[in-house]
N, C-alpha and C positions, 0 to 999 in steps of 0.2 A: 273373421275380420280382425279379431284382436291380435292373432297369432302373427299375420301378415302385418298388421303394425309395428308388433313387436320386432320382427326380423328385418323392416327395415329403419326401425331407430336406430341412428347413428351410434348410439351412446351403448349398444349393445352391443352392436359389432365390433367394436373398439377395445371392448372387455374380452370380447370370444380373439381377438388377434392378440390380444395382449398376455391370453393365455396361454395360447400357440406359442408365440416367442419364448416362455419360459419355460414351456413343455419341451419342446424342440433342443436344446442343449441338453435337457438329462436326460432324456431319450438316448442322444448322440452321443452322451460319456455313457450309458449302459453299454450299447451295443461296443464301445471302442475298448472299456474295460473287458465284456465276454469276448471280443476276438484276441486280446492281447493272453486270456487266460487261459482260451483255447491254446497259441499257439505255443505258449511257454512250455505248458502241460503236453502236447504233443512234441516239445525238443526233450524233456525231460523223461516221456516214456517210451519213445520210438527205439530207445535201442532195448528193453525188454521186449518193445513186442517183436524186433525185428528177431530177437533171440529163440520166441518161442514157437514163431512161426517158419522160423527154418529148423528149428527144429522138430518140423514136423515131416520135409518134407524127401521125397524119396530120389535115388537116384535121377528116373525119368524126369522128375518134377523141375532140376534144376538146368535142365537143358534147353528147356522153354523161358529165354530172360525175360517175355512180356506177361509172364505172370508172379509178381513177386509177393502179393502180399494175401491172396488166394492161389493156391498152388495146385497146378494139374494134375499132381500125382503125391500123395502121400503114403509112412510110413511109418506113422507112431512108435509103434509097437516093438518093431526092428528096430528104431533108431535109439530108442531107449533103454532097450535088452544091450544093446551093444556097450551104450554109456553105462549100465548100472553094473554089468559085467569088467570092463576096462576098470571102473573105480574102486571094484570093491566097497561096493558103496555099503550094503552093512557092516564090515570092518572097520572101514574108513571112519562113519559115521558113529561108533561109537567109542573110537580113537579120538575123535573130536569132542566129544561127551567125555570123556574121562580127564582128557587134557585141556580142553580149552572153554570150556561152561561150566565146571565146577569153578573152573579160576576166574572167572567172570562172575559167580556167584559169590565167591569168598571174598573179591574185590570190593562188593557192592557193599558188603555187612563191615569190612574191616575201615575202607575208607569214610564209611559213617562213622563209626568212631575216632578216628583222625581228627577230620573234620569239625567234628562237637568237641572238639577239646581246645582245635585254633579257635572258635567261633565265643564258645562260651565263658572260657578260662584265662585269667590273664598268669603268666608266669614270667620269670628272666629268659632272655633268648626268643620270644614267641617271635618277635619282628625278622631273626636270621632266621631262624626255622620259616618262617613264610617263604622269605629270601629265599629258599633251599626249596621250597616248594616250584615257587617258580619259576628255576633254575631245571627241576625235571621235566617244566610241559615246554621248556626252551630249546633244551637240548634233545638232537636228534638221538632214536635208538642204536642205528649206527655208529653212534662214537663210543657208548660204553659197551657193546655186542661182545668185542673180542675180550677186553678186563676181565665180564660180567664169568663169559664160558672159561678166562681162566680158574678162576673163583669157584664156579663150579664142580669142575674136572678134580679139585683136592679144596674142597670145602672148610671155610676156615672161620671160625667167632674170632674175629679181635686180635687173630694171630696167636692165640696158646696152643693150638694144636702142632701151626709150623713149629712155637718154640719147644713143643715138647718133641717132636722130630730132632731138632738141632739139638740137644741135650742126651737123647737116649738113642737117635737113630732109629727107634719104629716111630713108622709114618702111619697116623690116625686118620689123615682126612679125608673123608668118605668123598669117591665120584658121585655127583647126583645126576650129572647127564643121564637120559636115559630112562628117566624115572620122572613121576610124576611129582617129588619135591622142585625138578626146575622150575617148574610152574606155578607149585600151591604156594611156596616157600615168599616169593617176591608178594603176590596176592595178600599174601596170611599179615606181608610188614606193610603192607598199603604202597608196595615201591611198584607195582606190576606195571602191565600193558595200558599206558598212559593215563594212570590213575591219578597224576595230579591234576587233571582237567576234571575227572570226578570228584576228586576232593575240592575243588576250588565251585564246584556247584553247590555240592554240599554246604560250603560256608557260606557260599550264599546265600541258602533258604534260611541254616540256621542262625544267621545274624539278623536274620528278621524274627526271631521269634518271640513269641511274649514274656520278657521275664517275669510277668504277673504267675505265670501256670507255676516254673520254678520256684519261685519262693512261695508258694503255697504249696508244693508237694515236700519242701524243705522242713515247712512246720510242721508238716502232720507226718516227719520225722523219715522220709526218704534221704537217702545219700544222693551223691550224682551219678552211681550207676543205677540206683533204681529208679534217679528221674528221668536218666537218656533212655531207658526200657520202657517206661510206663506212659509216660509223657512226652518224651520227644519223637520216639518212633512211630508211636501210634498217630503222631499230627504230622508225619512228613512222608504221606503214601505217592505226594503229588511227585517229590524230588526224588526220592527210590524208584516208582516211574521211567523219571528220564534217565537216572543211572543205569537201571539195569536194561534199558533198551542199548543204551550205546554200547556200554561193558559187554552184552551180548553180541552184538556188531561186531565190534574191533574184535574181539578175540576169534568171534565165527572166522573171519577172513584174511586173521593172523596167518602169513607164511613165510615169512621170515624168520621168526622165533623159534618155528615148531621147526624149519630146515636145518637149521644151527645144530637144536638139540636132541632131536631122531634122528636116526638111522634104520632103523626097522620099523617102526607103526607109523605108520601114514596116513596124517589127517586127509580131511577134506578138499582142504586148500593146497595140499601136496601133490596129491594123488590127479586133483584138475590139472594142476600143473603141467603132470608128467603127461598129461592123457597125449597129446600131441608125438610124446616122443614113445608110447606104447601102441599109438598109432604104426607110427611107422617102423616099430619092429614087428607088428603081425604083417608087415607086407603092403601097407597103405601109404600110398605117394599123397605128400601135400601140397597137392599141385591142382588145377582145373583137368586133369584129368579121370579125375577120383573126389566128384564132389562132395560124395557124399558122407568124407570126412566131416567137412563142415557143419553136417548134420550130425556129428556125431559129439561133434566138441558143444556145438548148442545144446542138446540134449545135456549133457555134462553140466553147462552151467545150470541150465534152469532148475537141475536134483539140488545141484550147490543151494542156489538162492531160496528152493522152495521153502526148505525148514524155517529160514530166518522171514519170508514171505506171513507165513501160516501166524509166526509168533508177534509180527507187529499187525497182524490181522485182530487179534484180540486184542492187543492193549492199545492200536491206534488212537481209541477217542481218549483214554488216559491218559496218553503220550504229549496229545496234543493241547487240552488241558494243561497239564504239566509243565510245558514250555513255553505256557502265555503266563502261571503262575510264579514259577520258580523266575521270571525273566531273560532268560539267555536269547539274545540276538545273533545276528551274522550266521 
């Protein structure tokens, strides 16, 4: 009896709708937020998956177009022998490892010191040197490419080697093409493969940091290289982090730089490149009558992507950390 009083006091039911109406709109922004993030995240990964599932599947399979994303006939095995074969994919891959990860590496250590110098150091010129910073993430690589290779090709400090040319007539300045100083060399001066965007992260973190730790590593008679070793390095694992994810990225998928400056060792991103045109010197039309080129080029990419896959595999939660801490938007 009490219960059926209760449910039908007005004053009750008025609270239980009044509920409902406020429940009822975040109810309705959950479900509109989870469909909006479903669909983003499916614009954003359908073309890996379209990549790894054709690359599974076999000539028969692609003759049937009403199976596209279960496929009636596969090939793994073939399709991948064939790409790992076409690439050279152990060569390749440690063509890539010599040229373009160690310079990714040497990028990450040298533009941290760059960086700690704009960030913590006042000097004459600091303001044009910025200027000149961000004058390199301004300017396309394309406009200093051809300068850069001729610089190169007769390698010169400041012009004494030309002048010692002009004076005695033997010519000292070393070709570097061709070798791995094109690479380490730019890396080693913080000028590399768009390192003013890492250094300009860089000064980000470090202009946030606490000058309380410095002047107390100062007193108990550190200089400033053993307070950026001791103290500054060991407080900015979040910002090394996101350096060395991207530094790894960009230079992974470098093929522009590495075209320029090979001729014989053929990274990753070269050798994908070609795969199309060693296609069709073994005899492979790229055409729909030979589909199962397409299998063969997907296969290609996914070897490409997997290694840089695997490595933001582990440092994902790092990474992403790192990029709510350090601040970088867009």
């Amino acid at each position: 009896m009490k219960i059926a009083n209760i449910e039908k006091n007005p004053l009750v039911n008025s609270k239980r709708i009044e509920g409902l109406k406020k429940s009822l709109p975040s109810k309705f922004g959950f479900i509109f937020r989870l469909v909006m993030l479903i669909s983003i995240g499916f614009v954003i990964i359908y073309p890996l998956l379209y990549m790894i599932v054709t690359s599974l599947v076999s000539r028969n399979g692609f003759f049937n177009s009403t199976r596209v994303w279960i496929p009636e006939a596969i090939s793994p095995a073939f399709n991948y022998k064939i790409a790992w074969e076409l690439l050279e994919y152990g060569t390749s891959l440690l063509s890539t490892v010599k040229y373009e990860i160690v310079s990714a590496l040497i990028q990450v250590a040298t533009c941290a010191v760059t960086a700690y110098g704009f960030a913590r150091f006042k000097f004459k010129g600091k303001n044009l040197l910025i200027g000149v910073l961000f004058l390199t993430i301004l300017v396309p690589d394309m406009m200093v490419l051809i300068p850069r290779m001729a610089n190169y090709s007769k390698m010169d400090f400041l012009g004494i080697l030309g002048l010692f040319n002009r004076l005695t007539g033997i010519d000292l300045r070393p070709n570097i093409l061709e070798s791995v100083a094109a690479f380490y060399l730019p890396s080693l001066f913080s000028i590399g493969l768009r390192s003013g965007i890492m250094i300009f992260i860089y000064i980000q973190f470090f202009s946030s940091f606490p000058k309380e730790l410095e002047e107390a590593a100062w007193i108990d008679g550190a200089g400033p290289i053993k307070t950026f070793l001791k103290i500054a390095i060991p407080s900015s694992g979040v910002v090394i982090t996101t350096v060395l994810v991207f530094s790894l990225i960009w230079h992974w998928n470098d093929y522009l730089l590495c075209a320029m400056y090979l001729d014989e060792d053929t990274t990753l991103a070269i050798a994908l490149d070609q795969l199309p045109d060693t296609l069709t010197t073994l005899g492979y039309r790229l055409n729909p009558e030979t589909p199962e080129t397409l299998a063969f080029q997907m296969a290609g990419c996914v070897l490409f992507v997997a290694p840089m896959l695997i490595v933001y595999m582990f440092l994902q939660r790092r990474f992403i950390e790192s990029i709510d801490r350090v601040g970088i938007t867009g």
